[in-house]
PQR file with spaces between the fields and no chain letter, atoms N, CA, C, O and H, PARSE charges and radii, in Angstrom:
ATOM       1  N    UNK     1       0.828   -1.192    0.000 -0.4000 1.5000
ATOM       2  CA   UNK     1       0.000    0.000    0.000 -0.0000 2.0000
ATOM       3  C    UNK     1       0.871    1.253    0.000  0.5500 1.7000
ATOM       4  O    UNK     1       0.732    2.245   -0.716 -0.5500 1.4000
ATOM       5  N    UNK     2       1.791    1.025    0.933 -0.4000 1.5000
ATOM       6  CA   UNK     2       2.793    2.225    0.738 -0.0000 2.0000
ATOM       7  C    UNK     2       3.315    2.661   -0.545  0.5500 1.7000
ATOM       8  O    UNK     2       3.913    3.736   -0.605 -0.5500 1.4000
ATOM       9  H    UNK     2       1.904    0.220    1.514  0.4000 1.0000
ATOM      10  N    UNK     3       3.142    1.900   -1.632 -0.4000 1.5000
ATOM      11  CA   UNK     3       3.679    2.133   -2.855 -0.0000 2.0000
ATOM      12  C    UNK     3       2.654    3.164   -3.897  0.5500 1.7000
ATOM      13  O    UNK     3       2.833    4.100   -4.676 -0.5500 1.4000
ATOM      14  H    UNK     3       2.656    1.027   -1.583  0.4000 1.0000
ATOM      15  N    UNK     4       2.006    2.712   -3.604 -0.4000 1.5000
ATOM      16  CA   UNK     4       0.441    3.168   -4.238 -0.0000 2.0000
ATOM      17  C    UNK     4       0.588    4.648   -3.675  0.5500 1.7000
ATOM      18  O    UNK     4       0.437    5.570   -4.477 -0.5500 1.4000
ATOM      19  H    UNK     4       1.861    1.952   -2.971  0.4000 1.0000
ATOM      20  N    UNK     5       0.929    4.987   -2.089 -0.4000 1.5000
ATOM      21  CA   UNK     5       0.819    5.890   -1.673 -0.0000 2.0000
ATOM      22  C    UNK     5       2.049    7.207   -2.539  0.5500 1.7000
ATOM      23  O    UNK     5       1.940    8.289   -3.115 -0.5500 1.4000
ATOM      24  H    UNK     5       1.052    4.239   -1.437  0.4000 1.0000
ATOM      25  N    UNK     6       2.866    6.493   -2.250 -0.4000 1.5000
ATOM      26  CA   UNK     6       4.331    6.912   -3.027 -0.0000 2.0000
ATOM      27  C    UNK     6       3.818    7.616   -4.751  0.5500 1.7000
ATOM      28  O    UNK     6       3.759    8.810   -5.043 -0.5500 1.4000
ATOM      29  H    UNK     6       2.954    5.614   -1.782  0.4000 1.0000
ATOM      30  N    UNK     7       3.533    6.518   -5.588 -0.4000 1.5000
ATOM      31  CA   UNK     7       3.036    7.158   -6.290 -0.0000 2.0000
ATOM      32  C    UNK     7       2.098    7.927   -6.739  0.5500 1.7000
ATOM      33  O    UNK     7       2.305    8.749   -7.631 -0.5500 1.4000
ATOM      34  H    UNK     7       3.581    5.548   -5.351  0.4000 1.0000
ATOM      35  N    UNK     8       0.895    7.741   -6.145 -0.4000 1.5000
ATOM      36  CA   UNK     8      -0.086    9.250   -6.145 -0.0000 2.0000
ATOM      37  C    UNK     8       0.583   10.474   -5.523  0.5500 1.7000
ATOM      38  O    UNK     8       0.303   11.562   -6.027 -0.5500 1.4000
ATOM      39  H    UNK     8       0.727    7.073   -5.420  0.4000 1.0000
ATOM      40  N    UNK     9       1.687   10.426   -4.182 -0.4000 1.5000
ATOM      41  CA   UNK     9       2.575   11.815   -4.180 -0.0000 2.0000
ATOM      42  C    UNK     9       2.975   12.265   -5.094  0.5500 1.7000
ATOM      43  O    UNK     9       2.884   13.441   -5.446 -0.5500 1.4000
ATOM      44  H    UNK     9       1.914    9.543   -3.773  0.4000 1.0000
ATOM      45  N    UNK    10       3.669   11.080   -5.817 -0.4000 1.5000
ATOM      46  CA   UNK    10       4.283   11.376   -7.156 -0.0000 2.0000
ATOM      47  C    UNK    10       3.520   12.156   -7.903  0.5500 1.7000
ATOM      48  O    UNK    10       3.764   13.348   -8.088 -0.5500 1.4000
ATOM      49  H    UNK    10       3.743   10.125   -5.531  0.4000 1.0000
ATOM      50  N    UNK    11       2.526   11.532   -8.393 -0.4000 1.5000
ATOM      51  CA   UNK    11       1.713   11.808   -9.104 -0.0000 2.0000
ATOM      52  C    UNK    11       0.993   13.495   -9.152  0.5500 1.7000
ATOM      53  O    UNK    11       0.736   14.289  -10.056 -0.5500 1.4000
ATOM      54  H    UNK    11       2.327   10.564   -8.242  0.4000 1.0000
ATOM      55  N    UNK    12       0.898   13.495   -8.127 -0.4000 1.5000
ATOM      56  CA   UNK    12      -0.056   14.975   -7.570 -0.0000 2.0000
ATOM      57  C    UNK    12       0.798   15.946   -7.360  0.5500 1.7000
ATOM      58  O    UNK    12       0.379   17.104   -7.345 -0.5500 1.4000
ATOM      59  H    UNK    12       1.107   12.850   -7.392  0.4000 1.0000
ATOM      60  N    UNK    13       2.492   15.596   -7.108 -0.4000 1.5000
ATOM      61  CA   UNK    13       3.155   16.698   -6.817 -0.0000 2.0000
ATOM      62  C    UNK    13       3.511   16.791   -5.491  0.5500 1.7000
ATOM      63  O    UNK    13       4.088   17.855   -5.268 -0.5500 1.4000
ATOM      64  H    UNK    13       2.831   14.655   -7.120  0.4000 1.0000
ATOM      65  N    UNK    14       3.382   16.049   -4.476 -0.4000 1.5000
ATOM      66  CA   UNK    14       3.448   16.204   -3.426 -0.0000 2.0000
ATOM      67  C    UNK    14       4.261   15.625   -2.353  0.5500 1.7000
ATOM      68  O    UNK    14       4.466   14.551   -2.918 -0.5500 1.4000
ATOM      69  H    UNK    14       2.913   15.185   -4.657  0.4000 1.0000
ATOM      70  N    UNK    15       4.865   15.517   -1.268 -0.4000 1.5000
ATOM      71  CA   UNK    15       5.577   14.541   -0.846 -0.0000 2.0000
ATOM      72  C    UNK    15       5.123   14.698    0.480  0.5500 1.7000
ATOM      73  O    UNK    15       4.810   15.718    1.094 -0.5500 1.4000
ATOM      74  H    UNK    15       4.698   16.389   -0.809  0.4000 1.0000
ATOM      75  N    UNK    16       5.151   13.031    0.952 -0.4000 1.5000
ATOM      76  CA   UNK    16       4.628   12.571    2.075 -0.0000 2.0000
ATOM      77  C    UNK    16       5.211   13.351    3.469  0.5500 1.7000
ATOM      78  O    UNK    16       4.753   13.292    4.610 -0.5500 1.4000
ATOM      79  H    UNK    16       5.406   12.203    0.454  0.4000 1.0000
ATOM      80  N    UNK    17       6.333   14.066    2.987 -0.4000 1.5000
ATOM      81  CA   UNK    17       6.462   15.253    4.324 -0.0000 2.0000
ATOM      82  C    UNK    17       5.597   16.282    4.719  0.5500 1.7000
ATOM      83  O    UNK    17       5.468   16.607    5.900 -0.5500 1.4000
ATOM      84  H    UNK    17       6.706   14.114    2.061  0.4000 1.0000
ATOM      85  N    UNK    18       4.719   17.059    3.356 -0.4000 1.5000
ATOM      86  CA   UNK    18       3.706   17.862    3.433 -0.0000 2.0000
ATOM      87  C    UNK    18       2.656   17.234    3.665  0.5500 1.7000
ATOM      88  O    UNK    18       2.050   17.777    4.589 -0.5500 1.4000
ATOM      89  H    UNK    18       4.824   16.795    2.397  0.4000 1.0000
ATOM      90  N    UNK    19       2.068   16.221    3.216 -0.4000 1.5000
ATOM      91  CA   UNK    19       1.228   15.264    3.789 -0.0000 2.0000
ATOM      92  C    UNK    19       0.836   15.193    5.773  0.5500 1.7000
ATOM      93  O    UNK    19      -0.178   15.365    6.449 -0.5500 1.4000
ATOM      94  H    UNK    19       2.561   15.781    2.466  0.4000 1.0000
ATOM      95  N    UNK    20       1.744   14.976    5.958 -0.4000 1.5000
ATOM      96  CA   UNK    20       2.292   14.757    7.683 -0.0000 2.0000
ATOM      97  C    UNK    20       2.436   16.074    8.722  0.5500 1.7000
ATOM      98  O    UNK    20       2.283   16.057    9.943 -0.5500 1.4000
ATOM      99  H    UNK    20       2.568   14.836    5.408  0.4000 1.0000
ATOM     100  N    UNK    21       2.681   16.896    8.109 -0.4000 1.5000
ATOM     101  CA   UNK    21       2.814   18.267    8.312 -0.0000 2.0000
ATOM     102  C    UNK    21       1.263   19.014    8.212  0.5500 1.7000
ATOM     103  O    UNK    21       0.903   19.970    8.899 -0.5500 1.4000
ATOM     104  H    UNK    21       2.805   16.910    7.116  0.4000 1.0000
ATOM     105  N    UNK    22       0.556   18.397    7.298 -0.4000 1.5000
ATOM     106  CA   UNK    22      -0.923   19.106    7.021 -0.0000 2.0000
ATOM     107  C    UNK    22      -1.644   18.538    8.124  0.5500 1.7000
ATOM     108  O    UNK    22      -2.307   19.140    8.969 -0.5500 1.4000
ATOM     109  H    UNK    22       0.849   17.620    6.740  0.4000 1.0000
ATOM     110  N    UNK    23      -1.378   16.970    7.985 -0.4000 1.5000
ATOM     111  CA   UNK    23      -1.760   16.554    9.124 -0.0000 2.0000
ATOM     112  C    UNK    23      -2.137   16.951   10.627  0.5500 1.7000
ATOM     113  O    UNK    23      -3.128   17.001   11.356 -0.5500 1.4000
ATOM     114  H    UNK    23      -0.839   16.481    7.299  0.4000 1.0000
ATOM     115  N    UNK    24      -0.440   17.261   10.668 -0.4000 1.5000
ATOM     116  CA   UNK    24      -0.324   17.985   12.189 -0.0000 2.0000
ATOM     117  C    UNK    24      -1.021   19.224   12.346  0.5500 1.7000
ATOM     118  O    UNK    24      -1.514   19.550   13.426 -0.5500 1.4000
ATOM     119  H    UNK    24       0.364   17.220   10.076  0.4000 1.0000
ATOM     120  N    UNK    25      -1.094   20.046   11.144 -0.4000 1.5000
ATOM     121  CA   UNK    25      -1.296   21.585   11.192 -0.0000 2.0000
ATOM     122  C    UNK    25      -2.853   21.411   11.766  0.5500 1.7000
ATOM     123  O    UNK    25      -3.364   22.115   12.636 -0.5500 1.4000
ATOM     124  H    UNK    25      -0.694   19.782   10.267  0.4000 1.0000
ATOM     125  N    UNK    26      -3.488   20.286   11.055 -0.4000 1.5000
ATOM     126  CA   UNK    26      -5.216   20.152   11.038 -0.0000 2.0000
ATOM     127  C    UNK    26      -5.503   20.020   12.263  0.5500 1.7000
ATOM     128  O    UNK    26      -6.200   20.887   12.792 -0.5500 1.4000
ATOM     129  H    UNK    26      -3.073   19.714   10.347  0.4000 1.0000
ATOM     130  N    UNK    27      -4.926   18.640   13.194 -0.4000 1.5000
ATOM     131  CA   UNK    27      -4.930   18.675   14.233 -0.0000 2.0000
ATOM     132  C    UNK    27      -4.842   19.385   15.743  0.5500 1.7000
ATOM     133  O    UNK    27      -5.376   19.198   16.836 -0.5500 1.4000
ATOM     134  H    UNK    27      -4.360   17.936   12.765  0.4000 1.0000
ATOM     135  N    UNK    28      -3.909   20.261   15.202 -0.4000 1.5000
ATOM     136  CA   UNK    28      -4.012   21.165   16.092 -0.0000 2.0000
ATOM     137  C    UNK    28      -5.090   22.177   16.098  0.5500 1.7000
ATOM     138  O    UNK    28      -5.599   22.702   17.089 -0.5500 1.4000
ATOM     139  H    UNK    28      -3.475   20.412   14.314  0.4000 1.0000
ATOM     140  N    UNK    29      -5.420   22.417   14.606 -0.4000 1.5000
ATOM     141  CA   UNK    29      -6.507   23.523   14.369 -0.0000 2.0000
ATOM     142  C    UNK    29      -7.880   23.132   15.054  0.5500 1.7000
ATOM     143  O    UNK    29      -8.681   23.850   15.653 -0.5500 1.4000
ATOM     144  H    UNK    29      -5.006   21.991   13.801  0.4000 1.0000
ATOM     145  N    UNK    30      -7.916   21.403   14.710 -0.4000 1.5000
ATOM     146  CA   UNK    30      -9.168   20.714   15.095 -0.0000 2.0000
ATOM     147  C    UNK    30      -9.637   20.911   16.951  0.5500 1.7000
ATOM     148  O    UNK    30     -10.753   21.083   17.442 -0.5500 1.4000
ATOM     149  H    UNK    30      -7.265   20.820   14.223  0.4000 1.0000
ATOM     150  N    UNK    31      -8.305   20.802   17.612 -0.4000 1.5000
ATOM     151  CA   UNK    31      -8.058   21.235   18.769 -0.0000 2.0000
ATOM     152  C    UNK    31      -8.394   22.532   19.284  0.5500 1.7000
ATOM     153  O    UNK    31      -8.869   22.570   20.419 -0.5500 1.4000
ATOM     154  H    UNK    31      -7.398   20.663   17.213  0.4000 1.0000
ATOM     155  N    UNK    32      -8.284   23.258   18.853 -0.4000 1.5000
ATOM     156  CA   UNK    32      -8.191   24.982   18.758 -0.0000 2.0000
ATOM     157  C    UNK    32      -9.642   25.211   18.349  0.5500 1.7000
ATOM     158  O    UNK    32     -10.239   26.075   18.990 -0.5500 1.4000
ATOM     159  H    UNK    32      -7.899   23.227   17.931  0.4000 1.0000
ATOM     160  N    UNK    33     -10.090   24.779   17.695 -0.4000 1.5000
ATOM     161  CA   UNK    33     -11.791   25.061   17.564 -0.0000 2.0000
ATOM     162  C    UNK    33     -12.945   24.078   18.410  0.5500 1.7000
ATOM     163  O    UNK    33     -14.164   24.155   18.566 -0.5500 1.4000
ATOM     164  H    UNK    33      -9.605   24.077   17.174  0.4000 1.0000
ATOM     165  N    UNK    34     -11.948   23.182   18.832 -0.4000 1.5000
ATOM     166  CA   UNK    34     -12.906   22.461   19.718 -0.0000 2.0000
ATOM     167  C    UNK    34     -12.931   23.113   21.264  0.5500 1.7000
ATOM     168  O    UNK    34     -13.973   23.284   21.897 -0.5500 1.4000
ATOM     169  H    UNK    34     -10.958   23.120   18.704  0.4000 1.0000
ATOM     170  N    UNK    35     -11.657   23.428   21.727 -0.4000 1.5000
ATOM     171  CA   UNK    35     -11.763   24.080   23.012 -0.0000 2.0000
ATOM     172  C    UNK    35     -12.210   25.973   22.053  0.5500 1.7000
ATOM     173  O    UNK    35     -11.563   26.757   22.747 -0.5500 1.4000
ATOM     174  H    UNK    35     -10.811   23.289   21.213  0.4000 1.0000
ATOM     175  N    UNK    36     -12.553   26.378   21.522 -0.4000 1.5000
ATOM     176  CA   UNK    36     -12.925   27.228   21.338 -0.0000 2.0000
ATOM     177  C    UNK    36     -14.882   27.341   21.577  0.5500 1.7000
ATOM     178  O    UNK    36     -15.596   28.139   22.185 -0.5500 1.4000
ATOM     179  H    UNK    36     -13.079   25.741   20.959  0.4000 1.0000
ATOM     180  N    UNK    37     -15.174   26.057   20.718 -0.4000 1.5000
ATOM     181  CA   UNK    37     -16.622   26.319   20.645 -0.0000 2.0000
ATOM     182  C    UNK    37     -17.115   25.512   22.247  0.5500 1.7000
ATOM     183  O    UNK    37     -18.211   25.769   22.745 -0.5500 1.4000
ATOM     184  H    UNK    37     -14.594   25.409   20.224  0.4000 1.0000
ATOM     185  N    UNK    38     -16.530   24.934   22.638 -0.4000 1.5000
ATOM     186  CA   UNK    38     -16.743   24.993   24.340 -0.0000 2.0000
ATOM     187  C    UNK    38     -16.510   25.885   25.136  0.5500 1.7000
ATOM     188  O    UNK    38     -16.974   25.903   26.276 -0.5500 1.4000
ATOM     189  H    UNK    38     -15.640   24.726   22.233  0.4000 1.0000
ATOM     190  N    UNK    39     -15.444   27.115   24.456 -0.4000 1.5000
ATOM     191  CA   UNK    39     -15.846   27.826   25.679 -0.0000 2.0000
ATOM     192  C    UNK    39     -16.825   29.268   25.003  0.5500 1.7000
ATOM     193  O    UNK    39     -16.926   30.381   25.519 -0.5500 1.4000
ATOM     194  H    UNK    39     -15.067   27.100   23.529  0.4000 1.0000
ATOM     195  N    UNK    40     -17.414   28.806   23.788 -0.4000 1.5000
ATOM     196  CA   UNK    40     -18.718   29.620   23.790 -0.0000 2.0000
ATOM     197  C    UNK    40     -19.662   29.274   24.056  0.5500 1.7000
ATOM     198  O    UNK    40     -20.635   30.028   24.051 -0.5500 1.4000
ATOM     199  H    UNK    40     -17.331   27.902   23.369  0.4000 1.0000
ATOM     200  N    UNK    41     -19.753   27.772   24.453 -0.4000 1.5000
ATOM     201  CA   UNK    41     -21.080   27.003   24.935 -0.0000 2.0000
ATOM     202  C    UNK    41     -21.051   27.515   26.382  0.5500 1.7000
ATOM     203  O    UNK    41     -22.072   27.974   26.892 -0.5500 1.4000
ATOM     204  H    UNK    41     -18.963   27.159   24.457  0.4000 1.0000
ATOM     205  N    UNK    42     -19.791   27.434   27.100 -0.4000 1.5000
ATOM     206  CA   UNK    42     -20.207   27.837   28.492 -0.0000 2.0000
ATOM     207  C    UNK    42     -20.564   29.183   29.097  0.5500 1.7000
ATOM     208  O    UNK    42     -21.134   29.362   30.174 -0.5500 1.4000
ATOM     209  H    UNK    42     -18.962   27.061   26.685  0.4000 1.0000
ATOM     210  N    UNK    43     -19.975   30.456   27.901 -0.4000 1.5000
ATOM     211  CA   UNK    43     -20.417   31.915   28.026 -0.0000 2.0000
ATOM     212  C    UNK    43     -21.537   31.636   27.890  0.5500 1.7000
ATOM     213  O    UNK    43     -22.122   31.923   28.935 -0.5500 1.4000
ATOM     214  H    UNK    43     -19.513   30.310   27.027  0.4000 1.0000
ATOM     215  N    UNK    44     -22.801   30.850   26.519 -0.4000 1.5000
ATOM     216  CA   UNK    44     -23.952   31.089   26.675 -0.0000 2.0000
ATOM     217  C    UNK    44     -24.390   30.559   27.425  0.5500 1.7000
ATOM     218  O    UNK    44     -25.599   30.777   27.352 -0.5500 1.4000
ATOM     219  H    UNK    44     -22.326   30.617   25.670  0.4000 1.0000
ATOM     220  N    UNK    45     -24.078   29.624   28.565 -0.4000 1.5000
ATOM     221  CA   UNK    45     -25.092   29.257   29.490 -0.0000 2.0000
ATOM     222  C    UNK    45     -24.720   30.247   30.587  0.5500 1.7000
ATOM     223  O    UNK    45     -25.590   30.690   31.337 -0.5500 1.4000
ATOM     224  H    UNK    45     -23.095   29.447   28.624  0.4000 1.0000
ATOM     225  N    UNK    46     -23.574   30.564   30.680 -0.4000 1.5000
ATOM     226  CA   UNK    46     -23.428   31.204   32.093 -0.0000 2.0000
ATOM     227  C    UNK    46     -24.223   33.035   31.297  0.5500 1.7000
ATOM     228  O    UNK    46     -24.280   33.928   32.142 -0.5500 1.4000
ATOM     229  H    UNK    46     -22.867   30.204   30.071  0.4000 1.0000
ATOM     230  N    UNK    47     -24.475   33.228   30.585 -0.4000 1.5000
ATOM     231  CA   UNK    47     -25.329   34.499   29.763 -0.0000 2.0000
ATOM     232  C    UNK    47     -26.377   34.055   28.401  0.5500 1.7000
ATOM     233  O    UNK    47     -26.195   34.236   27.197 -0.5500 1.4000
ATOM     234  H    UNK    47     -24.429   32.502   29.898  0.4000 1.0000
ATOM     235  N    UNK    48     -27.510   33.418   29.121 -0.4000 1.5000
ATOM     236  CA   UNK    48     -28.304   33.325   27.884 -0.0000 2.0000
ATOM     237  C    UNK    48     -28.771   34.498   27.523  0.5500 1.7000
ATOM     238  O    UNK    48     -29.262   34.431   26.397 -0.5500 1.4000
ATOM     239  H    UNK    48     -27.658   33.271   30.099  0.4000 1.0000
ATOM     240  N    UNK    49     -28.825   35.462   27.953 -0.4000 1.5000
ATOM     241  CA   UNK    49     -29.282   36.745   27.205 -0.0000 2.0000
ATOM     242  C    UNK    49     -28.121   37.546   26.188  0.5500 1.7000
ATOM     243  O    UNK    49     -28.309   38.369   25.292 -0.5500 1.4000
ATOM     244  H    UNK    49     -28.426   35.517   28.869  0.4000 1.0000
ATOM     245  N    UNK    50     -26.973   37.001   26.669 -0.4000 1.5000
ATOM     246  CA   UNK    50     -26.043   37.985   25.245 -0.0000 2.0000
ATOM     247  C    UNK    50     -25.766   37.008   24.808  0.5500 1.7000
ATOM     248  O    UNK    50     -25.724   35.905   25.353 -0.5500 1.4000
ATOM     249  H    UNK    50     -26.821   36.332   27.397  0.4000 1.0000
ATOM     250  N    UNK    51     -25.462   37.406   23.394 -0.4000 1.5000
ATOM     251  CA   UNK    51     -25.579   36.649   21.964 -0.0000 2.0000
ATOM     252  C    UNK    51     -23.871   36.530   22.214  0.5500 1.7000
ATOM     253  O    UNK    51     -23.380   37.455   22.860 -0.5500 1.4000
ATOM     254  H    UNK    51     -25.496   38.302   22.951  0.4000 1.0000
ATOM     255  N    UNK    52     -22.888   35.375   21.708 -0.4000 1.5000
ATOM     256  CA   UNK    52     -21.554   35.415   21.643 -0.0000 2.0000
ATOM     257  C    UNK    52     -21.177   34.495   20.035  0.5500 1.7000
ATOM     258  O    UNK    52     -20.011   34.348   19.667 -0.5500 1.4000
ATOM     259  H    UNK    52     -23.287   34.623   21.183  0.4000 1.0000
């Protein structure tokens, strides 16, 4: 399978370092918006009257 993988990098232009790297970048982002939209869930309960 790794080969297959190898060549669609090939193929597309890309190499499995940017691959791994996007990876990481996502992950962290995925992180970063998850403790983000929790802590707008807890402003609106601790303020259901203002909009956030």
């Amino acid at each position: 399978m790794d080969y297959s993988l190898n060549k669609l990098y090939t193929t597309i232009g890309i190499s499995k370092q940017a691959v791994s790297q996007y990876q990481k970048r996502q992950e962290v982002f995925d992180t970063s918006l998850l403790q983000l939209l929790t802590e707008a869930d807890e402003l609106r309960a601790e303020h259901p009257g203002c909009g956030v």
